[in-house]
C-alpha positions, 0 to 999 in steps of 0.5 A, a space after each residue: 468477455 467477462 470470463 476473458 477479463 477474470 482470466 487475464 486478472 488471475 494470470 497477472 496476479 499469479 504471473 506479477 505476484 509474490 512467489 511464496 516458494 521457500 516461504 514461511 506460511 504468514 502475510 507478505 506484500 501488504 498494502 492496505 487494500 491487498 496483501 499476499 498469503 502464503 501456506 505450504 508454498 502456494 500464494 493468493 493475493 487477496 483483495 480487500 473489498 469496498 470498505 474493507 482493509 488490512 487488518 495485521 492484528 487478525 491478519 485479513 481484510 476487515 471494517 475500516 473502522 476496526 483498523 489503526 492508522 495508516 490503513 484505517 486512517 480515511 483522507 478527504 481527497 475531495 479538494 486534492 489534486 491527483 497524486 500520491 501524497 507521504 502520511 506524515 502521521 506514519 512518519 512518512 512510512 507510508 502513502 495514500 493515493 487521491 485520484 478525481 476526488 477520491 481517497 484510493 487508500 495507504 500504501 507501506 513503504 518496505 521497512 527502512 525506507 519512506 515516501 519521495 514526493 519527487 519521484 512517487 517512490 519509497 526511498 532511503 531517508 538520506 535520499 528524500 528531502 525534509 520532512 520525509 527524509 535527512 536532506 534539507 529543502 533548498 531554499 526556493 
């Protein structure tokens, strides 16, 4: 059964993965906890493990403690409802996940684009209400 769900988790990465053909060698698709190398074509996603994240100065998982916001930047989700909520330290650039009390990480938004809380998605600031984006709150 554990050889079935290791082969089921290889096939959906390689299947749902950045396709690095045409690519230049280098880093791509980079959330905290995972990122996609690409060399000579060929892509591996890899996953950072407990305690570990994205580190772009060396370019690989590394101590939480070694890495400058958002990534090395640890939210208390211990009195959050589940959800997903915009680092409005990063400028909204980024989100971070809690779920049952736990701190699931950051995630980037693609460049130009920054977190919608009304629809869980990165989106263009003219779409996005204040403080994230350009438009204005209405008034409750």
């Amino acid at each position: 059964m554990k050889c079935l769900l290791l082969l089921i988790t290889c096939f959906t990465a390689t299947v749902l993965g950045f396709n690095c053909t045409g690519q230049d060698d280098g880093i791509y698709e980079i959330g905290c906890k995972s990122f996609v190398r690409c060399k000579d074509g060929d892509g591996e996603t890899v996953e950072c493990e407990v305690g570990l994240v994205f580190n772009p100065e060396i370019g690989d998982c590394d101590d939480e403690n070694n890495v400058e916001p958002p990534c090395g930047n640890w939210i208390d989700c211990s009195n959050i409802p589940d959800g997903k909520y915009p680092d409005y330290d990063q400028a909204c650039t980024s989100y971070y996940t809690c779920q049952s009390g736990e701190f699931f990480g950051h995630n980037y938004c693609p460049e130009g684009l920054v977190f919608n809380e009304e629809t869980d998605n990165c989106d263009y600031k003219h779409a996005v209400y204040e403080p994230c984006g350009l438009v204005p709150r209405p008034e409750k």
